[in-house]
C-alpha positions in Angstrom: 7.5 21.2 -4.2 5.1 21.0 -1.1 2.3 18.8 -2.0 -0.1 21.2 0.5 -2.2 23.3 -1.3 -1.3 26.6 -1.6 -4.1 28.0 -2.9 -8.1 28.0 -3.0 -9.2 24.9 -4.6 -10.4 25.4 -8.0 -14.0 24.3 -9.9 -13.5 20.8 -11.4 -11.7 20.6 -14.7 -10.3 23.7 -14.0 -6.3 23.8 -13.8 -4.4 24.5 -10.6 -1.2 25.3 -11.6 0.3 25.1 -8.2 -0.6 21.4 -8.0 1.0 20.7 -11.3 -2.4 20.2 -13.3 -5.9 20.1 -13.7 -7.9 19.7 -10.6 -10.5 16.4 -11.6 -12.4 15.9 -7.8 -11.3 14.9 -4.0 -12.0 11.4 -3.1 -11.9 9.2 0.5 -8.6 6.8 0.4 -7.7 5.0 3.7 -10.6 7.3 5.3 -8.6 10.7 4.2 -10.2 13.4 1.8 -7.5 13.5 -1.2 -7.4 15.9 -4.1 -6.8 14.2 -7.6 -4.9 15.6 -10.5 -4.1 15.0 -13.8 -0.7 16.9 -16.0 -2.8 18.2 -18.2 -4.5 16.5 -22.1 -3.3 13.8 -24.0 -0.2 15.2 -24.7 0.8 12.9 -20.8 -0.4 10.2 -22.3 1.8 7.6 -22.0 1.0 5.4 -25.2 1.0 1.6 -25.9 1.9 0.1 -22.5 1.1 -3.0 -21.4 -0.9 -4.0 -18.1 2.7 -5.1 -16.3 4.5 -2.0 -17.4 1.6 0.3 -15.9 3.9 1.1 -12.7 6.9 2.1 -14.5 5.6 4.0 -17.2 4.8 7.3 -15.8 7.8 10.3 -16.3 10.0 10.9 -12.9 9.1 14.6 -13.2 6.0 16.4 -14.5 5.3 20.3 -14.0 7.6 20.3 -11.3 6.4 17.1 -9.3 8.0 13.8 -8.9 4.6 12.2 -6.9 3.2 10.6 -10.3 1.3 7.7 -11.0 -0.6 5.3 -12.8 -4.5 5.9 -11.5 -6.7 3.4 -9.7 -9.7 2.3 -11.0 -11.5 4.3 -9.3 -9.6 7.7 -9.7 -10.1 7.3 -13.8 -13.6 6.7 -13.2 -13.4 9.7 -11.5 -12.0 11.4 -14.4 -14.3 10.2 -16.5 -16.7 11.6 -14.8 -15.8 14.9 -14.3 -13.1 15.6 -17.0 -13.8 13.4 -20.0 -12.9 15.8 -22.1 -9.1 15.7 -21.3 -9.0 12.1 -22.8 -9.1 10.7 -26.2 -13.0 9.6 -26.4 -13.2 8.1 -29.8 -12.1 4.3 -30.9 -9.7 2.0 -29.3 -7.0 4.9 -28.3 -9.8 6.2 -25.9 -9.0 3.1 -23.4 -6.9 3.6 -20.5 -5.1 0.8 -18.2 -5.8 1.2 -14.5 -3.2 0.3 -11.8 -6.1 -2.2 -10.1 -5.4 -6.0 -11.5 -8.5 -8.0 -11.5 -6.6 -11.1 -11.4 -3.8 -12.5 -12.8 -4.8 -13.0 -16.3 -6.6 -10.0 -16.3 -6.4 -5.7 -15.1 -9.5 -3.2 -15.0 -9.3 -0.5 -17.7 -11.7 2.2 -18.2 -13.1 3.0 -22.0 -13.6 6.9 -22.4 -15.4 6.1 -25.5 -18.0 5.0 -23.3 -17.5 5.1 -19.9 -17.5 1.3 -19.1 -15.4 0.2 -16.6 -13.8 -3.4 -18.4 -11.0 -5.8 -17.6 -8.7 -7.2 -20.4 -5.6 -9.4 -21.1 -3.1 -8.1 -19.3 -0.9 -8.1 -22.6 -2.9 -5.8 -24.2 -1.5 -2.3 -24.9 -3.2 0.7 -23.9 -3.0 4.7 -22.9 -2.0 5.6 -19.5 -2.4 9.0 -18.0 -0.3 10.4 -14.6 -2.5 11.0 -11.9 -0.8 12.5 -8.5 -3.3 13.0 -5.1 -2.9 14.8 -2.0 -4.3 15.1 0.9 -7.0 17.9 1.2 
C-alpha cells in the first residue's frame, strides 16, 4: 500500500483505517512533518522482549503494511500523551521499550503507568508496540 494519505486526517486517537491504525499526532523528524500510527490496542503488543531484540520483534505485515517498527522515545511519549488509553496503564506490563539506547548498559523505556520516561538494563523484558510514520 501507498503510504500517502488518502484521506482527511482524523482527530487524535481516532482510527484511520487507510493508514493501517489509529492516528496518535504528527511530529518534526529530520525537519519533515510525519504522521504517527499505531495497529491498534494491546492485542500488537509484542510481549516480553528484551532491549536487543527491540528491532526485530515487530510482525513483517500488519493491516496491510510492511513499514513497522519499534517507536523512538519520543514517538511513545507521544503516545502517551495523546492515546494512553490504547496501552496497558497498570503495574509492570504497562512499560514499554523504546528503540532509543541510552548507552550501552542501558535503553530509554516509557512507563504508561505513569508517564515517566526511564532507562533500564537492557536485559530487562518489556512490551513493545508497532509504530509506522509518514510523511504528512
Amino acid at each position: 500500500m501507498s503510504t500517502e494519505a488518502k484521506t482527511s486526517i482524523p482527530q487524535i486517537g481516532q482510527q484511520w483505517p487507510e493508514q493501517g491504525g489509529i492516528y496518535i499526532g504528527s511530529r518534526l523528524i529530520d525537519g519533515l512533518a510525519h504522521h504517527i500510527v499505531i495497529p491498534g490496542g494491546i492485542e500488537h503488543d509484542v510481549k516480553a522482549i528484551k532491549f536487543d531484540d527491540v528491532a526485530g520483534c515487530i510482525p513483517a505485515e500488519i493491516n496491510g503494511y510492511t513499514d513497522w517498527r519499534a517507536p523512538d522515545q519520543e514517538e511513545l511519549m507521544l503516545a502517551w500523551i495523546h492515546t494512553r488509553e490504547h496501552f496497558v496503564q497498570k503495574g509492570s506490563d504497562s512499560i514499554y521499550w523504546t528503540r532509543t539506547d541510552r548507552d550501552k548498559h542501558f535503553a530509554w523505556a516509557v512507563y504508561f503507568a505513569s508517564g515517566f520516561t526511564v532507562y533500564y538494563t537492557r536485559n530487562r523484558a518489556f512490551r513493545v508496540r508497532p509504530f509506522r510514520s509518514f510523511i504528512s
